[in-house]
BAGUPA-452266 format. One line per field, with one value per residue (C-alpha): residue number from 1; residue in three letters; x, y, z. Coordinates in steps of 0.25 Angstrom, whole numbers, plus 2048, in hexadecimal, padded with zeros to 3 digits. Example, Ala and Ser with C-alpha at 12.3 -4.5 7.8 and 13.67 -1.06 7.14 Angstrom:
% residues 2
num	[1, 2]
residu	[ALA, SER]
east	[831, 837]
north	[7EE, 7FC]
up	[81F, 81D]
This chain:
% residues 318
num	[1, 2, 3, 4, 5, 6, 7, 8, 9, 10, 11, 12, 13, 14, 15, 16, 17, 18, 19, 20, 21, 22, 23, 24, 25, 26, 27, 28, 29, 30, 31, 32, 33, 34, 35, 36, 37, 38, 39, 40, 41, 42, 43, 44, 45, 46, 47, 48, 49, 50, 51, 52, 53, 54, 55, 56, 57, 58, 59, 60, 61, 62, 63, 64, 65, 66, 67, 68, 69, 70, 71, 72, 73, 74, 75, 76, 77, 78, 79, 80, 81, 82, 83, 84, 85, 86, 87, 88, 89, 90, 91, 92, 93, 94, 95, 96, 97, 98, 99, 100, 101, 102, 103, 104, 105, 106, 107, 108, 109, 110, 111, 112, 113, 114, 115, 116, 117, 118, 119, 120, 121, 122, 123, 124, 125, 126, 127, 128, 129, 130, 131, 132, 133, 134, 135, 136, 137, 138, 139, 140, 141, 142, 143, 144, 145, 146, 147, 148, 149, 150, 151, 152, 153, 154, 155, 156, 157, 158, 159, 160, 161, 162, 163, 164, 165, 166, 167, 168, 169, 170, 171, 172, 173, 174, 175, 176, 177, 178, 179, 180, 181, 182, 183, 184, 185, 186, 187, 188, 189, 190, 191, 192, 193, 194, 195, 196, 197, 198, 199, 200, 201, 202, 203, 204, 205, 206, 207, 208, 209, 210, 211, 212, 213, 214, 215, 216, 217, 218, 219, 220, 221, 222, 223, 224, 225, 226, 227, 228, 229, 230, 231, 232, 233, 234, 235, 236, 237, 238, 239, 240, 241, 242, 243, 244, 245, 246, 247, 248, 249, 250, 251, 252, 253, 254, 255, 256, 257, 258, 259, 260, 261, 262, 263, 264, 265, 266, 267, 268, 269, 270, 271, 272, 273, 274, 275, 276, 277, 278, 279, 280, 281, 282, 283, 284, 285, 286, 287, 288, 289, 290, 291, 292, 293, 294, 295, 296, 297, 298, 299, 300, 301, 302, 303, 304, 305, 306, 307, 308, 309, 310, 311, 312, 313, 314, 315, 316, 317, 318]
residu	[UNK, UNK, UNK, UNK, UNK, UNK, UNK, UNK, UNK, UNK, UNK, UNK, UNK, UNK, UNK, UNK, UNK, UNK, UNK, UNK, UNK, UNK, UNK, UNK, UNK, UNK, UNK, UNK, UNK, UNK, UNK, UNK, UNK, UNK, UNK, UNK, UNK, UNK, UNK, UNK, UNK, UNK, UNK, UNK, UNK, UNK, UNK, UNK, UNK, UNK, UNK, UNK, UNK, UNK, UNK, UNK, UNK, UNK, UNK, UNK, UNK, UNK, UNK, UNK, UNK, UNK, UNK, UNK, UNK, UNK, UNK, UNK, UNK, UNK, UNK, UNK, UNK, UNK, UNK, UNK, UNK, UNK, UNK, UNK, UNK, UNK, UNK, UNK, UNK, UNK, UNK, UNK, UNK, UNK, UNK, UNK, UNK, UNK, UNK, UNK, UNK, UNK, UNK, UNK, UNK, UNK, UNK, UNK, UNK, UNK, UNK, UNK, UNK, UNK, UNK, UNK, UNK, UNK, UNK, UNK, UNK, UNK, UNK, UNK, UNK, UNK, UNK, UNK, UNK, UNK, UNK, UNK, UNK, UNK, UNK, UNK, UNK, UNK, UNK, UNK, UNK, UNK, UNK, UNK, UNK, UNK, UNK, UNK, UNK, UNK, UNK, UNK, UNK, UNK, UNK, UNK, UNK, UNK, UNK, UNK, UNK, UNK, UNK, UNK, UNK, UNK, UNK, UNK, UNK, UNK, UNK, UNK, UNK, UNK, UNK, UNK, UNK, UNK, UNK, UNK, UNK, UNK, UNK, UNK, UNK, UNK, UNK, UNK, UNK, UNK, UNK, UNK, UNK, UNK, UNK, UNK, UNK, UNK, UNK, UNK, UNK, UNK, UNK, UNK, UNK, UNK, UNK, UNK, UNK, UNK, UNK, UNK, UNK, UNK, UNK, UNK, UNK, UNK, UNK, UNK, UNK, UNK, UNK, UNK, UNK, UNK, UNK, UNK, UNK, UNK, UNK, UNK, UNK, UNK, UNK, UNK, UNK, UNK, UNK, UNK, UNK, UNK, UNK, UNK, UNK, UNK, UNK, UNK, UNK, UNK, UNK, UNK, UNK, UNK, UNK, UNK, UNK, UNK, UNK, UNK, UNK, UNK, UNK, UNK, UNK, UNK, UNK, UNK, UNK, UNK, UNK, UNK, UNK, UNK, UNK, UNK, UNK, UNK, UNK, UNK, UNK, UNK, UNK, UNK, UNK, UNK, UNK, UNK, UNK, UNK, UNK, UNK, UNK, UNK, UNK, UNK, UNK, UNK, UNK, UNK, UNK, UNK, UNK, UNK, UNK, UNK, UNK, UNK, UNK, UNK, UNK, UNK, UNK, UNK, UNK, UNK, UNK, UNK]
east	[51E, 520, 52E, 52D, 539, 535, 53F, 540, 541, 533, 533, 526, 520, 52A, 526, 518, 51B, 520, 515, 50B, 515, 515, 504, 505, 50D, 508, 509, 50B, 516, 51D, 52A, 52D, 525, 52B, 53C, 545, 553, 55D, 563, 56A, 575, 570, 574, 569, 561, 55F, 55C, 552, 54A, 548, 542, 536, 529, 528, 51A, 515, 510, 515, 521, 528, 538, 53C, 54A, 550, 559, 55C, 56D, 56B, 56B, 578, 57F, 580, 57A, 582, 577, 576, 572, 568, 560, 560, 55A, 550, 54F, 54D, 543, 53A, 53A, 532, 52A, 51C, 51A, 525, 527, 532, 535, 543, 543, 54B, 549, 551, 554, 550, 55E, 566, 56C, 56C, 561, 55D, 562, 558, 562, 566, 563, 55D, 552, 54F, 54C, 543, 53D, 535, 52D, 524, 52B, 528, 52F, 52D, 532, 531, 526, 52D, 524, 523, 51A, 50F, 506, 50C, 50F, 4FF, 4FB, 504, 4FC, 4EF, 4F1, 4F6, 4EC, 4E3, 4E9, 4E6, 4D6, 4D9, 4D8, 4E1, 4DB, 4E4, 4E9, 4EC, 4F4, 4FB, 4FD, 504, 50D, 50F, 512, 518, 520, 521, 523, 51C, 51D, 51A, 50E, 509, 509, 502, 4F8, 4F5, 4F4, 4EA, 4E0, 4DF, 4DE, 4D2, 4CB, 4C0, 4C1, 4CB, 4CE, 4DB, 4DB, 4E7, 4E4, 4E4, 4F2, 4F8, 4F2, 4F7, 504, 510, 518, 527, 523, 51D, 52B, 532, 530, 535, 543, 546, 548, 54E, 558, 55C, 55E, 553, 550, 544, 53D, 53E, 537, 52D, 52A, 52A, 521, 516, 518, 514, 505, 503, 50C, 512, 521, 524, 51C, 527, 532, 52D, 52C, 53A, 541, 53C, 540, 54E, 552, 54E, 555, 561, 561, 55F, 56A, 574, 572, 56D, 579, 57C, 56E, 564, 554, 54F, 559, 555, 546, 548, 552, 548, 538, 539, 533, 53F, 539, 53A, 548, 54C, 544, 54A, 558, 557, 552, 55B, 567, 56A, 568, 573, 573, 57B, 56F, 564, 56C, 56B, 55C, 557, 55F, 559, 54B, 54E, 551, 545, 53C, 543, 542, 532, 52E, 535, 52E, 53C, 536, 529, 529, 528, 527, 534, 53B, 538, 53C, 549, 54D, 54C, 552, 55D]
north	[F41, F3B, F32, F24, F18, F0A, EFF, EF0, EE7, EE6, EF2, EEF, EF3, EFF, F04, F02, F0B, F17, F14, F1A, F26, F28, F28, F38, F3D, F45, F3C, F48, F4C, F3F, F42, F4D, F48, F3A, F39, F2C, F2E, F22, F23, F31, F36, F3C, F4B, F48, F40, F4C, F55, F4A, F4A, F59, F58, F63, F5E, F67, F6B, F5F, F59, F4E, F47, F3A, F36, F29, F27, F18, F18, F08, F0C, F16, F0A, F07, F14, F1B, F2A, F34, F36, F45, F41, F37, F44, F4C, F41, F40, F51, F50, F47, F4D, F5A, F52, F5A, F55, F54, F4E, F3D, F35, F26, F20, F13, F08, EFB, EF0, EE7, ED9, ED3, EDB, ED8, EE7, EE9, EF7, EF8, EFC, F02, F0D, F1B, F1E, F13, F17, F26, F1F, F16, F20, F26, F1D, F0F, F05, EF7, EF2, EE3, ED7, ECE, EBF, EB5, EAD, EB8, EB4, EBB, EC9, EC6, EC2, ED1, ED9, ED1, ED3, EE2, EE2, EDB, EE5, EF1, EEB, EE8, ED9, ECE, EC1, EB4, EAC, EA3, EAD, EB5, EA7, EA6, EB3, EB4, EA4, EA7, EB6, EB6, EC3, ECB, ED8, EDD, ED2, ECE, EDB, EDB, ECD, ED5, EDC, ED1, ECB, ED8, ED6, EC7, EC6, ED4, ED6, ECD, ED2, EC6, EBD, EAE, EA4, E9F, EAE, EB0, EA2, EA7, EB3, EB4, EB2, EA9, EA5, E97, E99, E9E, E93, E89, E92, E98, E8B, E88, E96, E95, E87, E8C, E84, E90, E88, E83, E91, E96, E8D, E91, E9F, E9E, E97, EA3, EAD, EA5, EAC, EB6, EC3, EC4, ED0, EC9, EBC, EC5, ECC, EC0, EBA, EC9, EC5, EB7, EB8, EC5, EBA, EAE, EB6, EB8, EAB, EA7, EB1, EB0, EA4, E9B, EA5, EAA, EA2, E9F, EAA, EB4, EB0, EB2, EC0, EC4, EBE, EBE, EB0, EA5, E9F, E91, E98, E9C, E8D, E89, E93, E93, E83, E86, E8F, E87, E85, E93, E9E, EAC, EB3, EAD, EB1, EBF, EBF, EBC, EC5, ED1, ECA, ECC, EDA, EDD, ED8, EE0, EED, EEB, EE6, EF1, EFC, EF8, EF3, EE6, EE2, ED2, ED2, EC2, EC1, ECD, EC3, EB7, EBC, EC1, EB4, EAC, EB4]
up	[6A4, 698, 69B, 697, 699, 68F, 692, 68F, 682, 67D, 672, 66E, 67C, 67C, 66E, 673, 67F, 676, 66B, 677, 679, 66C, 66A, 672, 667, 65C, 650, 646, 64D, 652, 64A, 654, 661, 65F, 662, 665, 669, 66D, 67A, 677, 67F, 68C, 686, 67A, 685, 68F, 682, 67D, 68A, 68B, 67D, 67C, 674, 668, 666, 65F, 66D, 674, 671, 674, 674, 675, 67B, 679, 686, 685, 685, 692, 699, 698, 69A, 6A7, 6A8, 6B1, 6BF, 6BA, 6AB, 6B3, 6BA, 6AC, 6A6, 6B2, 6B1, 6A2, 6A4, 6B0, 6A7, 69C, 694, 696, 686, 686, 686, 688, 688, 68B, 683, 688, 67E, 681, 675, 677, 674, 67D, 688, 68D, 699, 69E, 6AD, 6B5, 6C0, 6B6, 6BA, 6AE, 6AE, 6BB, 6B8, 6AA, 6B2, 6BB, 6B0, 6A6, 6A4, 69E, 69C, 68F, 692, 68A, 690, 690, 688, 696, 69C, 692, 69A, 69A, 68B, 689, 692, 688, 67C, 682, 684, 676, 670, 677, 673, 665, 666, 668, 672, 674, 678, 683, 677, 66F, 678, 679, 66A, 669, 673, 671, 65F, 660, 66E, 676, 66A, 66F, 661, 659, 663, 65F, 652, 652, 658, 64E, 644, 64F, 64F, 640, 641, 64B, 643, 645, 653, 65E, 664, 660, 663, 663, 654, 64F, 655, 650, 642, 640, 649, 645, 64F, 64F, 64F, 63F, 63D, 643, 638, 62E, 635, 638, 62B, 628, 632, 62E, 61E, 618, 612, 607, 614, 61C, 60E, 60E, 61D, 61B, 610, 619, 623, 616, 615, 622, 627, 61E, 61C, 625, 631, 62D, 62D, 63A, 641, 63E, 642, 650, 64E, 648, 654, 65F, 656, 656, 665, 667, 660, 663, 674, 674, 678, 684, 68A, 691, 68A, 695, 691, 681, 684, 68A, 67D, 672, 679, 678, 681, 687, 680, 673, 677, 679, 66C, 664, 667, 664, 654, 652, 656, 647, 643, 642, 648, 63D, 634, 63E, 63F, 62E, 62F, 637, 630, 623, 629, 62E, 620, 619, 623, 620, 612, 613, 61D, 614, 607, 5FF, 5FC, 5F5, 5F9, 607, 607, 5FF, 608, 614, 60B, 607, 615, 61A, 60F, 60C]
């Protein structure tokens, strides 16, 4: 039976989960074999799960159910949903989505009837793995790194997590950058990660100076960056950065390190480090910043600008 329940915060792992759905579906047809609805009403809900395949195959719908977690359904409407889902046609895929975004303080209760009844088909709990548990975080890597073509040295393994953090996303996409790296070899070393990744602590020297408005020092720096890394892998980077720097700075007077390693990824050593530079700095200018990047990525993805360097530049400077 094709019922599946994806919970937790790490999207990357949960998009990963329905990118494997989504591999049985007829790619010719995927505008009608592939459907996402978020948390419809339980009417359209009931309607949605009794869906027939049209005769293109197999198809997939994704439910986001994140907000059913904090409603009550009537016991009746909890056995149509159960029905419903019994009756599931066997070309017929469904996977309740429930992501939780890393900065809420919203949890799914487990005691719900609802996660119950999803839990007893093919769950999976997509959960952040805390940059503490090296080890689970050095397995992920390894079967990443695997599913690539490509092997990690102990050191390397250490690099990455110890430059890039327990960004699953980003870790992955420093893979990639890797594989090309070490072609036609397929092994990675410590030296080819501390080449060619990027880390929070190359950006450290030049937000300093942003943040602290010595705009002609903060050029100077990003202009370093640009000998080695390209603009949009800059802005990237700092995206991640500033969303963690405004938590930080917005919960940091009334949450402990823990709970501020669990909202950002970040060691709780990073934490402490982190909240101490950026005692100085301004949330309504982080705010600014980051909406400033946002805007510049927008703009370079959808081809409105030519100089992607100066996009970057301006986004930063303005």
């Amino acid at each position: 039976m094709g019922i599946y329940f994806f919970y937790g915060e790490e999207d990357y792992n949960i998009e990963q989960e329905i990118n494997k759905l989504k591999k049985g579906l007829d790619k010719n047809f995927l505008e009608m074999s592939y459907k996402t609805y978020d948390n419809p009403k339980f009417a359209d809900l009931i309607s949605i799960l009794r869906s027939q395949p049209m005769m293109f195959g197999k198809m997939l719908i994704i439910i986001n159910c994140f907000d059913y977690f904090f409603k009550n359904f009537e016991d009746n409407e909890i056995k149509e949903i159960e029905k419903a889902l019994e009756d599931n046609n066997d070309n017929l895929d469904i996977a309740f989505v429930a992501e939780v975004p890393h900065d809420s303080i919203k949890k799914i209760d487990s005691r719900k009837k609802l996660f119950k009844l999803l839990k007893k088909y093919n769950s999976v709990e997509c959960a952040v793995i805390p940059t503490y548990k090296t080890a689970e975080l050095e397995s992920w890597i390894t079967k990443q790194g695997k599913s690539k073509d490509i092997k990690l040295d102990k050191n390397a393994l250490t690099a990455l997590i110890s430059q890039v953090g327990n960004n699953l996303r980003q870790i992955d996409k420093e893979l990639d950058k890797l594989k090309l790296f070490a072609y036609p070899k397929n092994i990675i070393t410590s030296d080819m990660v501390k080449e060619i990744c990027i880390s929070n602590e190359d950006l450290f020297a030049f937000s300093d100076f942003l943040m602290e408005n010595e705009k002609d020092k903060a050029l100077l720096e990003y202009r370093k960056l640009l000998d080695s890394r390209y603009p949009l892998e800059i802005l990237s980077t700092l995206q991640t950065m500033t969303r963690r720097w405004i938590i930080l700075k917005a919960k940091g007077k009334t949450s402990t390190p823990m709970e501020l390693s669990r909202l950002t990824g970040m060691h709780e050593y990073v934490v402490k480090l982190t909240l101490q530079r950026l005692r100085k700095n301004n949330l309504k200018d982080l705010v600014r910043l980051k909406q400033n990047l946002a805007d510049a990525e927008y703009k370079i993805k959808s081809g409105l600008v030519l100089d992607v360097e100066k996009e970057v530049e301006n986004a930063l400077f303005r």
